[in-house]
Biopython code that builds the backbone (N, CA, C, O; Angstrom):
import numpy as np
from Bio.PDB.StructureBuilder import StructureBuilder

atoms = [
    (1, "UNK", "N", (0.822, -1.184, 0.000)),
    (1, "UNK", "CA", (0.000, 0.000, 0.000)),
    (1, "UNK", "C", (0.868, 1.250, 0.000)),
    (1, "UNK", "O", (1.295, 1.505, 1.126)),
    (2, "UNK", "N", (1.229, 2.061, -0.909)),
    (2, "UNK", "CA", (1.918, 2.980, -1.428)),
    (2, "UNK", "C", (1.119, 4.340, -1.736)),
    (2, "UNK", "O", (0.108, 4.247, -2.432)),
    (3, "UNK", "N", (1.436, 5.339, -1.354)),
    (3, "UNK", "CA", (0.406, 6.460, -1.435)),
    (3, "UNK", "C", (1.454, 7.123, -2.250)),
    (3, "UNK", "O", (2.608, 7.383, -1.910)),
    (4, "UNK", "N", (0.855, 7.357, -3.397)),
    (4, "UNK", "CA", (1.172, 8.707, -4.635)),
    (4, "UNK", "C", (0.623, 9.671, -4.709)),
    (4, "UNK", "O", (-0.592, 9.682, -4.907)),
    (5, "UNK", "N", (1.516, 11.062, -4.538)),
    (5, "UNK", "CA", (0.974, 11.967, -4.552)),
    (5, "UNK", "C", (0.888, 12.598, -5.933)),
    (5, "UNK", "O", (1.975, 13.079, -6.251)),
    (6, "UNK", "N", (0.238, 12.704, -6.567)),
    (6, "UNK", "CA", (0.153, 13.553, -7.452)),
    (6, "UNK", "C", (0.234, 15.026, -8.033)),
    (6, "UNK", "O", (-0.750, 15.605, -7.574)),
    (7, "UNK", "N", (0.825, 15.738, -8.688)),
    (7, "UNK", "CA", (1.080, 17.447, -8.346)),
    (7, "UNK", "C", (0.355, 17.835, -9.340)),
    (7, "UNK", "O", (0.124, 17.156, -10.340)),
    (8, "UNK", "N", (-0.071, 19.021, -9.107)),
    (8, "UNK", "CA", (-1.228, 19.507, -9.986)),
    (8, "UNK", "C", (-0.328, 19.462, -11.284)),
    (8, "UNK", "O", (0.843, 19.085, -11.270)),
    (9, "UNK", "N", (-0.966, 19.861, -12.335)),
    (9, "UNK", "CA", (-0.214, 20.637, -13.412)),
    (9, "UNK", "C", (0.007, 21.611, -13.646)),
    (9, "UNK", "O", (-0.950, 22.382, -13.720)),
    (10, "UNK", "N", (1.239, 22.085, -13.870)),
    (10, "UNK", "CA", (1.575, 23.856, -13.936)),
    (10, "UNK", "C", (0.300, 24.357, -15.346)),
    (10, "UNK", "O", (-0.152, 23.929, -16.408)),
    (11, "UNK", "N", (0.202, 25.451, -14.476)),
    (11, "UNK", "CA", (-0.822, 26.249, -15.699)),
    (11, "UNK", "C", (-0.132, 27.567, -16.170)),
    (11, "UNK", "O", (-0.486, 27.985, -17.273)),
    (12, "UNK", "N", (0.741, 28.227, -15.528)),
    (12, "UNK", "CA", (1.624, 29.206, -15.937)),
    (12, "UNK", "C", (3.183, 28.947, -16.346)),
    (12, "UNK", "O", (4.096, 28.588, -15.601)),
    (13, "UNK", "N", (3.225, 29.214, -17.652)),
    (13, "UNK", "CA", (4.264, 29.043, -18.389)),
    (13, "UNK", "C", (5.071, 30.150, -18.394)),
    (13, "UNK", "O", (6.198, 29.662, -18.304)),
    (14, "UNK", "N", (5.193, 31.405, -18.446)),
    (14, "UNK", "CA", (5.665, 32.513, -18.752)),
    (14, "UNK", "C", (4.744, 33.728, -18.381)),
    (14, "UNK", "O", (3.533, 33.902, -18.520)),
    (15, "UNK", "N", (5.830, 34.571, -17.815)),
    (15, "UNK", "CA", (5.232, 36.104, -18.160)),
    (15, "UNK", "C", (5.850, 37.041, -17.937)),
    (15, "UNK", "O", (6.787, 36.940, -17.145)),
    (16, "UNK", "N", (5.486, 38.577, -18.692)),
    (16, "UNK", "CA", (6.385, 39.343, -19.122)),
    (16, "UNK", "C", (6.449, 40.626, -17.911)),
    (16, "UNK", "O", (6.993, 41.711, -18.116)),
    (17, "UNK", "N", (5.641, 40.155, -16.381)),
    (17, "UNK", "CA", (5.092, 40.955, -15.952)),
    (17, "UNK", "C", (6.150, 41.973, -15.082)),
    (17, "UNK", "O", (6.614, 41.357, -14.122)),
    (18, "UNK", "N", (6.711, 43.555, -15.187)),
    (18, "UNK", "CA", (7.629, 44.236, -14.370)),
    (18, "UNK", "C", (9.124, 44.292, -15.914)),
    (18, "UNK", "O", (10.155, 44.959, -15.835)),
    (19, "UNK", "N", (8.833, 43.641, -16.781)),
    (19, "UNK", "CA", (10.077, 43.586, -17.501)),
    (19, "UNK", "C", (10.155, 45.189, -18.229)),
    (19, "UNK", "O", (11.287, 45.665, -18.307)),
    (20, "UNK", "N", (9.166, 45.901, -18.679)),
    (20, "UNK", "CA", (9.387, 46.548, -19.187)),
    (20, "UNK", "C", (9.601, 47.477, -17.925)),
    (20, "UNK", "O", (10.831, 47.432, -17.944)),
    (21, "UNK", "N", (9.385, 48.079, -17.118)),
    (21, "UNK", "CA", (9.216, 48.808, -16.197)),
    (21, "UNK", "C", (11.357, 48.654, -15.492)),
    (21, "UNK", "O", (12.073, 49.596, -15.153)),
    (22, "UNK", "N", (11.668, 47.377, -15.518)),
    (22, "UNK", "CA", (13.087, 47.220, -15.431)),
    (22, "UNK", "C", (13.889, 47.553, -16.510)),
    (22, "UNK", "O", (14.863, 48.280, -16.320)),
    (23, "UNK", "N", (13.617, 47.116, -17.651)),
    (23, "UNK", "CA", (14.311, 48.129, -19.044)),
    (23, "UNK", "C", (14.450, 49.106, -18.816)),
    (23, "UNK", "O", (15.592, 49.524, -18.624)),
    (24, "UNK", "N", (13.125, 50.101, -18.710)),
    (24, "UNK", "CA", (13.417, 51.766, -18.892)),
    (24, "UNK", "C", (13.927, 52.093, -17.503)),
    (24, "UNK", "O", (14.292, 53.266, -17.431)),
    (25, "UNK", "N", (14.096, 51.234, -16.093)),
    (25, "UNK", "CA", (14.749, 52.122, -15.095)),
    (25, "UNK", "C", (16.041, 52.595, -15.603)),
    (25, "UNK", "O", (16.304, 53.751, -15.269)),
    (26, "UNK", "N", (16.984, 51.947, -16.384)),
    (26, "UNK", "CA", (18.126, 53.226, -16.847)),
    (26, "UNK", "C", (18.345, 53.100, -17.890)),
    (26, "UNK", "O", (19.481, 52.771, -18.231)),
    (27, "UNK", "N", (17.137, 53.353, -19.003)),
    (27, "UNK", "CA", (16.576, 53.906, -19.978)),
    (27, "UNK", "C", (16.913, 52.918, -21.248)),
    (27, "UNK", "O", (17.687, 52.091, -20.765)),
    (28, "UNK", "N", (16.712, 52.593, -22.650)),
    (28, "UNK", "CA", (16.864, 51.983, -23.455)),
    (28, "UNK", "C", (17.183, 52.619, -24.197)),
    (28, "UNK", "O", (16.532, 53.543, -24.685)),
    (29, "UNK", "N", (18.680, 52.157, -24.575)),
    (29, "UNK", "CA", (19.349, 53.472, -25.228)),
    (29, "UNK", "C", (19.514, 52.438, -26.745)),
    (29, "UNK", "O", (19.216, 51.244, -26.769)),
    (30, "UNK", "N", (19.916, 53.026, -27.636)),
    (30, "UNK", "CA", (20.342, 52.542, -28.902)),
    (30, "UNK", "C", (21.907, 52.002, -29.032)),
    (30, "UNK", "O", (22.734, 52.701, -28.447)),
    (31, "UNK", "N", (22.391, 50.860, -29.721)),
    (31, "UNK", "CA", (23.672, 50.326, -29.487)),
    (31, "UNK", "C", (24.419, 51.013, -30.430)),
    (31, "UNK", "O", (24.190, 51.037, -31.639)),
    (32, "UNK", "N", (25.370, 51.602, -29.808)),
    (32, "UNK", "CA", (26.603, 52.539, -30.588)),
    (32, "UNK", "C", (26.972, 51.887, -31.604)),
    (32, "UNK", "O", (26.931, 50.658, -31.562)),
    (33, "UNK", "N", (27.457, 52.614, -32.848)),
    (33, "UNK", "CA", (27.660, 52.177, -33.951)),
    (33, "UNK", "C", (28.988, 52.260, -33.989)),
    (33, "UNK", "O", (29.675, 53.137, -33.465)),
    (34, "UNK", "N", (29.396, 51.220, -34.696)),
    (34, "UNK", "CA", (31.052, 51.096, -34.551)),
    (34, "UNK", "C", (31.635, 52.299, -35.612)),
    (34, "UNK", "O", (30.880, 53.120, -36.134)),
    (35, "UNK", "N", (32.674, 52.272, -35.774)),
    (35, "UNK", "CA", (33.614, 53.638, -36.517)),
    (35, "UNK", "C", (33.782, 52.869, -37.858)),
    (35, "UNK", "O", (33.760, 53.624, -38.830)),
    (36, "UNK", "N", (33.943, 51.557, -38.145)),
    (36, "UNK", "CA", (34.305, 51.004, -39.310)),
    (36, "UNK", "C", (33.833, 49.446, -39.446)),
    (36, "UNK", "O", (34.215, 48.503, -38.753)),
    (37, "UNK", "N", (32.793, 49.430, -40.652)),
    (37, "UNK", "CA", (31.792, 48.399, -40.237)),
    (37, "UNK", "C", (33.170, 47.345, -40.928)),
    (37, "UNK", "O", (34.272, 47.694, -41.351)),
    (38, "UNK", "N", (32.549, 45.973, -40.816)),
    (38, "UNK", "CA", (32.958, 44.836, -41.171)),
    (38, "UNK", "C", (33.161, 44.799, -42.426)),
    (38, "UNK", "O", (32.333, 45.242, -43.223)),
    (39, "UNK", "N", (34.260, 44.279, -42.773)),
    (39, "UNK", "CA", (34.686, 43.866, -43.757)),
    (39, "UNK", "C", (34.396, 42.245, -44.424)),
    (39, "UNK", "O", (34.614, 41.913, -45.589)),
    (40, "UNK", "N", (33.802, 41.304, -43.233)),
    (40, "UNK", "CA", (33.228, 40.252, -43.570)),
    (40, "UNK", "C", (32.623, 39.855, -44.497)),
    (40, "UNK", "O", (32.302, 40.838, -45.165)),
    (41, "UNK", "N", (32.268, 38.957, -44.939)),
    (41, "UNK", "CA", (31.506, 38.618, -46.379)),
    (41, "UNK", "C", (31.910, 39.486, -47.367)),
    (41, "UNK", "O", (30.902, 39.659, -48.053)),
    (42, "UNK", "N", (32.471, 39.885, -47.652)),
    (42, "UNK", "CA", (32.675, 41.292, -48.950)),
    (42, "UNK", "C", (33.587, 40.645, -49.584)),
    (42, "UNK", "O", (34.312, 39.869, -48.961)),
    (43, "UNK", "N", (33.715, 40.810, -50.775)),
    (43, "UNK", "CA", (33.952, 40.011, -51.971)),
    (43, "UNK", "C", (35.467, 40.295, -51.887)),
    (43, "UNK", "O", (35.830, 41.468, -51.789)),
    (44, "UNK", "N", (36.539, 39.118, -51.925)),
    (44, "UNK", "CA", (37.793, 38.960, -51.226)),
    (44, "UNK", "C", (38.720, 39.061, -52.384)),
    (44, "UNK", "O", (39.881, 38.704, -52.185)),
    (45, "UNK", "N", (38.259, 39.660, -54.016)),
    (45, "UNK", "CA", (39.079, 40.212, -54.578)),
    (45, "UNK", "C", (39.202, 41.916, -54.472)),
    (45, "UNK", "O", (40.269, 42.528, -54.507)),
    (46, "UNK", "N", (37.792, 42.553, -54.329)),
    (46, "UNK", "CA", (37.401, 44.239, -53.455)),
    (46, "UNK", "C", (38.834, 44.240, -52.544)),
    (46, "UNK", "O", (39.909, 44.802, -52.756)),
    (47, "UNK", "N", (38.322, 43.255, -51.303)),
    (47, "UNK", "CA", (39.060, 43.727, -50.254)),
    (47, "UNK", "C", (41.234, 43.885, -50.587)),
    (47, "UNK", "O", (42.056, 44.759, -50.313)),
    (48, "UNK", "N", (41.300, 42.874, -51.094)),
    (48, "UNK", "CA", (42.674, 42.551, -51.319)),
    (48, "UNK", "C", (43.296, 43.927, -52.206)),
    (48, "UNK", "O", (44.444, 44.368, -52.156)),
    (49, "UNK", "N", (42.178, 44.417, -52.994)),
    (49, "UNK", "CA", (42.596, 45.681, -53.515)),
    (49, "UNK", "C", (42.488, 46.551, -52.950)),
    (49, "UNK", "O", (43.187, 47.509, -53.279)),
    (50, "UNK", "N", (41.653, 46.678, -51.919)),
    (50, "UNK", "CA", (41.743, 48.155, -50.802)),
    (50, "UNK", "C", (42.439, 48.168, -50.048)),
    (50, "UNK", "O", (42.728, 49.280, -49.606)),
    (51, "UNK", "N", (43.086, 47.010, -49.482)),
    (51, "UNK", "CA", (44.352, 46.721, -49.147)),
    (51, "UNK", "C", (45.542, 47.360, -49.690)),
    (51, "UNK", "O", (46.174, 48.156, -48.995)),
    (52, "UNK", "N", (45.856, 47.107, -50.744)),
    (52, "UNK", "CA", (46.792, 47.355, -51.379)),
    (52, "UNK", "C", (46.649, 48.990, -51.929)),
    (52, "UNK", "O", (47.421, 49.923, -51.704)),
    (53, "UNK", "N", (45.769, 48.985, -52.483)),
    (53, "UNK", "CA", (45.877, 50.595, -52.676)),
    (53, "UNK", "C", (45.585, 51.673, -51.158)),
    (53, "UNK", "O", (45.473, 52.895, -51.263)),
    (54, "UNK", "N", (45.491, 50.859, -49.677)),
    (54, "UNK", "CA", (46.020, 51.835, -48.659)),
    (54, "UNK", "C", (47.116, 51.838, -48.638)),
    (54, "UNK", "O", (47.703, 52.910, -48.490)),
    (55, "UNK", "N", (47.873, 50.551, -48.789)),
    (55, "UNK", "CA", (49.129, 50.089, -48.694)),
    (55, "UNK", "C", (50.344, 51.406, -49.255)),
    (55, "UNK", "O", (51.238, 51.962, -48.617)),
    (56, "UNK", "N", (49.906, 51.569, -50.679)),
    (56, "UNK", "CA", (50.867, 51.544, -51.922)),
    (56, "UNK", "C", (50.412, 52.851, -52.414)),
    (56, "UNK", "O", (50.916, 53.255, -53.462)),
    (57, "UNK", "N", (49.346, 53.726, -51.685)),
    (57, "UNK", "CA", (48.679, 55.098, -52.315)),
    (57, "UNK", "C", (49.460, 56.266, -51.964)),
    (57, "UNK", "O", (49.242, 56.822, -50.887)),
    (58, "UNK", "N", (50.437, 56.741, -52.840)),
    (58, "UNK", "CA", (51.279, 57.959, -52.832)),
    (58, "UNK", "C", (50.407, 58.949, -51.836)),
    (58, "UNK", "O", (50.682, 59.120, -50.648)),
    (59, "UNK", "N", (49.024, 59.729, -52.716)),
    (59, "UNK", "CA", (48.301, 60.733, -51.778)),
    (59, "UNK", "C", (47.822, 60.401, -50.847)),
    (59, "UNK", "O", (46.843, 61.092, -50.566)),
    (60, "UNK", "N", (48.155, 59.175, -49.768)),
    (60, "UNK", "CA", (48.059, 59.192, -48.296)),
    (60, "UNK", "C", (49.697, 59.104, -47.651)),
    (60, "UNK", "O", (50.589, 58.259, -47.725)),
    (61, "UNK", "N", (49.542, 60.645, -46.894)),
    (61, "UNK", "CA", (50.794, 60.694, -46.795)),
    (61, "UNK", "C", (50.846, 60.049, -45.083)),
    (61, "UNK", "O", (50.610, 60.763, -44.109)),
    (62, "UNK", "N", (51.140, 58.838, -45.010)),
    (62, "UNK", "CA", (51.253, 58.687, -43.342)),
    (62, "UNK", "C", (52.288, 59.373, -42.638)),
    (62, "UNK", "O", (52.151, 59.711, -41.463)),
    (63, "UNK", "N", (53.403, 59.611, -43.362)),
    (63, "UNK", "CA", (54.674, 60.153, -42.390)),
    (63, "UNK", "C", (54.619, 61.602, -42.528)),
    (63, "UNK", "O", (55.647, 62.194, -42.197)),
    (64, "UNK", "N", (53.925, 62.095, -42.824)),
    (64, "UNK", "CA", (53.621, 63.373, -43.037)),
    (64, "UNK", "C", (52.508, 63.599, -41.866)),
    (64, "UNK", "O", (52.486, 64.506, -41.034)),
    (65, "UNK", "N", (51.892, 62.875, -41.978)),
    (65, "UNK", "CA", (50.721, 63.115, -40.845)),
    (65, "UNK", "C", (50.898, 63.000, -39.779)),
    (65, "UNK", "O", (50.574, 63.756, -38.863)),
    (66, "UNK", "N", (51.777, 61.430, -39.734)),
    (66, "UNK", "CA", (51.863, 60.967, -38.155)),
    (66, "UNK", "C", (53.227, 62.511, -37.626)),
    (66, "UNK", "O", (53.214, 62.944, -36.474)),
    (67, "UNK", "N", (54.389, 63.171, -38.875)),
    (67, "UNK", "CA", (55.050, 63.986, -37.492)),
    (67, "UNK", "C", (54.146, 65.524, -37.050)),
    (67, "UNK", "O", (54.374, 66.106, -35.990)),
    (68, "UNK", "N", (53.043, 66.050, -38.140)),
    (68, "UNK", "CA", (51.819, 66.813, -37.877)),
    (68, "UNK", "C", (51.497, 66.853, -36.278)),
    (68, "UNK", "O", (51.433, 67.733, -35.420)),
    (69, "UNK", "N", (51.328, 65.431, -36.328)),
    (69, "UNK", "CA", (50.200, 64.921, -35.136)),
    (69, "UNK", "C", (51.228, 65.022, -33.959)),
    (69, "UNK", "O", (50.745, 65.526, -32.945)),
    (70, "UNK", "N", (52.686, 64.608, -33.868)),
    (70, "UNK", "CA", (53.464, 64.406, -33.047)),
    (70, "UNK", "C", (53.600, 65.973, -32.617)),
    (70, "UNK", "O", (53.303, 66.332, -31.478)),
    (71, "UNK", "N", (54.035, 66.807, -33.532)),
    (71, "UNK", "CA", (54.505, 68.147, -33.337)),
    (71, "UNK", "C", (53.211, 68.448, -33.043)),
    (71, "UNK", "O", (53.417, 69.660, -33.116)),
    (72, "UNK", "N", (52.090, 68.389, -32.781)),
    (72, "UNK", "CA", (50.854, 69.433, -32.408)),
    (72, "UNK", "C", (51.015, 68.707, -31.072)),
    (72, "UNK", "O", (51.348, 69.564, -30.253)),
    (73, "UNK", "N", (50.922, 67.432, -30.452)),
    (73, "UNK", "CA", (51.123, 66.674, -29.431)),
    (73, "UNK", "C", (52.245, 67.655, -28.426)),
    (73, "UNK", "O", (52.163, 67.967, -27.238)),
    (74, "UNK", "N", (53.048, 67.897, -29.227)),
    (74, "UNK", "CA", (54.385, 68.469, -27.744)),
    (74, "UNK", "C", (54.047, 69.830, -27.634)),
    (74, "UNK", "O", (54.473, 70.440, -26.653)),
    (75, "UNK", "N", (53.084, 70.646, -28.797)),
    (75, "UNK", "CA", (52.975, 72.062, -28.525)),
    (75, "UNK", "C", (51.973, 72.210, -27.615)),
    (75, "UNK", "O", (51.915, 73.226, -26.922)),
    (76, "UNK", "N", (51.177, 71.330, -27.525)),
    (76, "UNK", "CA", (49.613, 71.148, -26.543)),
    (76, "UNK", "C", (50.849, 70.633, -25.066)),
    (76, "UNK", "O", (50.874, 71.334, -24.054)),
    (77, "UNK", "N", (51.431, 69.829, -25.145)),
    (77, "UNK", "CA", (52.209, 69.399, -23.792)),
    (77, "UNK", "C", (52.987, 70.477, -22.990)),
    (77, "UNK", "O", (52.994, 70.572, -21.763)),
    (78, "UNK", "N", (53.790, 71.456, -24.075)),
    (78, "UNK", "CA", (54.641, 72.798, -23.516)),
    (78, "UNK", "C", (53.490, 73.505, -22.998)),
    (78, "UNK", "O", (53.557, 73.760, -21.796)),
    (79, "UNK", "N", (52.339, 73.926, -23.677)),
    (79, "UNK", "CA", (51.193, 74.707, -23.326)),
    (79, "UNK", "C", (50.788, 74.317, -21.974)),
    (79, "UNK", "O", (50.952, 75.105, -21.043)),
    (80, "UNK", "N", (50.210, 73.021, -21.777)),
    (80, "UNK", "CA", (49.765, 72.277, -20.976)),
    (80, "UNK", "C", (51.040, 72.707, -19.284)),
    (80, "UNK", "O", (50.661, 73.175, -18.211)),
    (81, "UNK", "N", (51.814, 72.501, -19.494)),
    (81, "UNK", "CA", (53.107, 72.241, -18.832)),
    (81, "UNK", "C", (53.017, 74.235, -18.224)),
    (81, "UNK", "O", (52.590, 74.660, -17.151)),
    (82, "UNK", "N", (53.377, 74.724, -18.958)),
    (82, "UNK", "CA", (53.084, 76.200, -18.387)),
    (82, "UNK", "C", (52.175, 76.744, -17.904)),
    (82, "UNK", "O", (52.328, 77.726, -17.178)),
    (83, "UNK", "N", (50.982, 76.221, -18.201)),
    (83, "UNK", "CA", (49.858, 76.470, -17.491)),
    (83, "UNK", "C", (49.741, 76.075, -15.993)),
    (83, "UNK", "O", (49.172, 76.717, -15.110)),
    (84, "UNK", "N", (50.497, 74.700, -15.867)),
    (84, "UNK", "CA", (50.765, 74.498, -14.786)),
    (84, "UNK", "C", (51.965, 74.925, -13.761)),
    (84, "UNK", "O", (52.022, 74.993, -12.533)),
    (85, "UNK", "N", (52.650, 75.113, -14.533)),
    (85, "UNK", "CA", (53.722, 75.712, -13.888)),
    (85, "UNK", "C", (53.158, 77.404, -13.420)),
    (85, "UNK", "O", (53.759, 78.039, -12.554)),
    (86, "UNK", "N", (52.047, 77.910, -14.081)),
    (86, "UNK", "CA", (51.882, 79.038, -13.690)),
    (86, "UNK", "C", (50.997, 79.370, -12.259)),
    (86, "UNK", "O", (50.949, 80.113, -11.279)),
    (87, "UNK", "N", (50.280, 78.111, -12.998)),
    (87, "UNK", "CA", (48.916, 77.895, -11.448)),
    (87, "UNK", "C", (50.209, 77.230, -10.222)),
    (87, "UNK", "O", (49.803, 77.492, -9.090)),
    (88, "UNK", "N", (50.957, 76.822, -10.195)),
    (88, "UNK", "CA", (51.699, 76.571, -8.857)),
    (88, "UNK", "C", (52.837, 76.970, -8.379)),
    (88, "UNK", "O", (53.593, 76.507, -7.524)),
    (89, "UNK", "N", (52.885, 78.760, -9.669)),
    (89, "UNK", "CA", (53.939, 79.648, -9.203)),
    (89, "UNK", "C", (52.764, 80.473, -8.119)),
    (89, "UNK", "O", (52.948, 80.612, -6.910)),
    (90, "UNK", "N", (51.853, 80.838, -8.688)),
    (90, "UNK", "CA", (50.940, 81.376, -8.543)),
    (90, "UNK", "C", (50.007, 80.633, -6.868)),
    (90, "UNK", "O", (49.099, 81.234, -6.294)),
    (91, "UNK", "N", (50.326, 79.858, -6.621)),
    (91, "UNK", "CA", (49.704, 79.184, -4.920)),
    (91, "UNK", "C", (50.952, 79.664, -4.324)),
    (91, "UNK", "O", (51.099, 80.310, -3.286)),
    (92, "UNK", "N", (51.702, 79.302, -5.038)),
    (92, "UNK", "CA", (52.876, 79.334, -3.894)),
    (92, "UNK", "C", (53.362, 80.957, -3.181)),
    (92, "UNK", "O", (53.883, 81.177, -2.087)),
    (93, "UNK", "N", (52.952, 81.940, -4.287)),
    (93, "UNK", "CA", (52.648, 83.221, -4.155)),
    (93, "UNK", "C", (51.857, 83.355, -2.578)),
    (93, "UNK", "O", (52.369, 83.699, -1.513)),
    (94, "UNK", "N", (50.472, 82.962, -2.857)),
    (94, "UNK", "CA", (49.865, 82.904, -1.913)),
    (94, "UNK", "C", (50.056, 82.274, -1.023)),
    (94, "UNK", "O", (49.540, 82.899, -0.097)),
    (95, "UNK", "N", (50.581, 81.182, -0.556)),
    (95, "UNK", "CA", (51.449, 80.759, 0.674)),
    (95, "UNK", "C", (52.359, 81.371, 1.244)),
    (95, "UNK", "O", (52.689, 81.208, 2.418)),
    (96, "UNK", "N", (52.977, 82.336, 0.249)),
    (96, "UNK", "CA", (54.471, 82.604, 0.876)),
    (96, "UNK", "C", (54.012, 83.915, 1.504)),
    (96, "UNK", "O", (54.744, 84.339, 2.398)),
    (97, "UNK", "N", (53.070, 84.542, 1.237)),
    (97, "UNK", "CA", (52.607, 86.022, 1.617)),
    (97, "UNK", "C", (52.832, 85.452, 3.165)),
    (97, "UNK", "O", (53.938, 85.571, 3.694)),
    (98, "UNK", "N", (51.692, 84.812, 3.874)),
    (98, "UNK", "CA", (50.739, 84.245, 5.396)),
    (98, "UNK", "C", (52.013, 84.236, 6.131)),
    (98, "UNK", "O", (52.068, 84.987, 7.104)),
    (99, "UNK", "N", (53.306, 83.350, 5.778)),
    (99, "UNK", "CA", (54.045, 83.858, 6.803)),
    (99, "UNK", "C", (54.387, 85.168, 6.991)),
    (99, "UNK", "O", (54.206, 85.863, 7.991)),
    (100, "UNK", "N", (54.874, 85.437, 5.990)),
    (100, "UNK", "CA", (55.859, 86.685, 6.444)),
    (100, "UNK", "C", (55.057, 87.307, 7.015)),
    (100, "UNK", "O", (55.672, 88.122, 7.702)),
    (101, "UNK", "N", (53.967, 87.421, 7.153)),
    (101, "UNK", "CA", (53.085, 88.655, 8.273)),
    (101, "UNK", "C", (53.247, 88.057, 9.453)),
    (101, "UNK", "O", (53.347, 88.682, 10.510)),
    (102, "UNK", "N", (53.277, 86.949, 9.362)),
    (102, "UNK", "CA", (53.232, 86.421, 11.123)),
    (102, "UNK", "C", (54.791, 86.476, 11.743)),
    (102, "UNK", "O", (55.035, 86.517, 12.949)),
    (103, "UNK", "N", (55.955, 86.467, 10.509)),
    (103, "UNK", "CA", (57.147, 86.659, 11.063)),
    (103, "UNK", "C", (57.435, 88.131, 11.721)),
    (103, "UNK", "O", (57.935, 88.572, 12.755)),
    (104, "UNK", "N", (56.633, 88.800, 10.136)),
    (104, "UNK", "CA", (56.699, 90.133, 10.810)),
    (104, "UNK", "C", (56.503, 90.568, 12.054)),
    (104, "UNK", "O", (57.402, 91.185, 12.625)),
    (105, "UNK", "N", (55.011, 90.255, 12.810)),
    (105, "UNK", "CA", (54.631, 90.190, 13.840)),
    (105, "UNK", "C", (55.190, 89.855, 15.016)),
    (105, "UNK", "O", (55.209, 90.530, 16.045)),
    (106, "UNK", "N", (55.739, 88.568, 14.785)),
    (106, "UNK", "CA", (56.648, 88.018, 15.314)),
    (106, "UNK", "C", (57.678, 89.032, 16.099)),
    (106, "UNK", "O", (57.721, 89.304, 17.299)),
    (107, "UNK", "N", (58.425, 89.460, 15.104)),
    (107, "UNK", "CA", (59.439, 90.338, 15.332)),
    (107, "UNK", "C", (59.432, 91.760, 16.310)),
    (107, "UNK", "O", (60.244, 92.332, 17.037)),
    (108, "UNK", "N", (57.847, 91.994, 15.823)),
    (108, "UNK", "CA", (57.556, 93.606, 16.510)),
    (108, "UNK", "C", (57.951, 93.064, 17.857)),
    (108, "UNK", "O", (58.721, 93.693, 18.582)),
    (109, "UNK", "N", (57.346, 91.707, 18.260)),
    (109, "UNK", "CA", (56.791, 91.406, 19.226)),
    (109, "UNK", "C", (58.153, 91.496, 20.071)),
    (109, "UNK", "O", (58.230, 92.318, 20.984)),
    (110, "UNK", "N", (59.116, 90.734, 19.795)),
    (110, "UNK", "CA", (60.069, 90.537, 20.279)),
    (110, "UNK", "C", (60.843, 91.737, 20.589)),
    (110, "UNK", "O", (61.383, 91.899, 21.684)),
    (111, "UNK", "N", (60.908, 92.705, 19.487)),
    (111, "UNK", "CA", (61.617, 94.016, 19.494)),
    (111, "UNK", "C", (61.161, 94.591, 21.269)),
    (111, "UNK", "O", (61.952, 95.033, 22.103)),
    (112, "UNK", "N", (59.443, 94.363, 21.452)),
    (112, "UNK", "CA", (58.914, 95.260, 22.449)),
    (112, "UNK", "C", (59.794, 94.619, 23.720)),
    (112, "UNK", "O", (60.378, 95.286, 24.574)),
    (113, "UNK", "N", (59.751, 93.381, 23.647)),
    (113, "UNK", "CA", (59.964, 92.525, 24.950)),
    (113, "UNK", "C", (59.218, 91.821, 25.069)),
    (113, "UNK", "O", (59.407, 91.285, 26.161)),
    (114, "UNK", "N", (58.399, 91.427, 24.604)),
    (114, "UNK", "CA", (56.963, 90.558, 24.906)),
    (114, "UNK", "C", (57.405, 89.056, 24.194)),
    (114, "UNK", "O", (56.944, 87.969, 24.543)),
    (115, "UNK", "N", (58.191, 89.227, 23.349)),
    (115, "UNK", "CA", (58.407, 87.723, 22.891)),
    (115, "UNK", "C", (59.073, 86.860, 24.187)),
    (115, "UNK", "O", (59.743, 87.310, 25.118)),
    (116, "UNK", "N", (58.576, 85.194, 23.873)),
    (116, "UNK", "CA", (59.195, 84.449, 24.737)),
    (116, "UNK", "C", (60.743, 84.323, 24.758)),
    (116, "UNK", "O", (61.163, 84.458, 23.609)),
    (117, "UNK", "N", (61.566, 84.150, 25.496)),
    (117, "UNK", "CA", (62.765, 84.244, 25.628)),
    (117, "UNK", "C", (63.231, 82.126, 25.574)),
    (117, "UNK", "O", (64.398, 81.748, 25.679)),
]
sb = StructureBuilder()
sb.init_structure("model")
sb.init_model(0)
sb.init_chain("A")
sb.init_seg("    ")
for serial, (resi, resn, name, xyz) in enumerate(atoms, 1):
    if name == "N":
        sb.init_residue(resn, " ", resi, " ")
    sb.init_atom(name, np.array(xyz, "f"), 0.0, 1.0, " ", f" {name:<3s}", serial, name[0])
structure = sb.get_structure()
């Protein structure tokens, strides 16, 4: 004598209920588009020639460009570099003032007699 229990049958399969409401909490944005689509599937005598004519194309001047790019790079860095050097001539200005008033002070003080010995 063996007792089987039997379980109902599920009647709910799925549901979509709170999903959208979790999407838009930080919003549904559109997927960024890449800078340079795929070259995949594209017909592999095309490609072998765009290859070669980046390769081998006189009017792309790379070494021309890349020392452009280098020399604008160190004039933005000297720029960069003095700017800073100016903002922390410029604190240090203002630091150096705070003592000397208190040395000054200092000094009266001592001149009177009142400084500690």
């Amino acid at each position: 004598q063996f007792l089987y229990f039997i379980a109902m049958a599920k009647s709910k399969n799925h549901t979509n209920h709170n999903q959208t409401r979790k999407a838009h909490r930080n919003g549904i944005r559109k997927p960024l588009r890449q800078r340079y689509s795929s070259l995949k599937n594209i017909n592999s005598v095309y490609r072998r020639n765009l290859r070669r004519a980046r390769k081998f194309d006189p009017s792309i001047r790379k070494e021309a460009n890349l020392t452009k790019r280098i020399a604008l790079r160190v004039e933005k860095k000297v720029e960069i570099q003095q700017r800073i050097k100016a903002a922390v001539v410029a604190k240090k200005m203002s630091r150096g003032r705070k003592p000397e008033k208190k040395k000054a002070a200092k000094s009266k003080a001592k001149a009177k007699g009142k400084g500690k010995k």
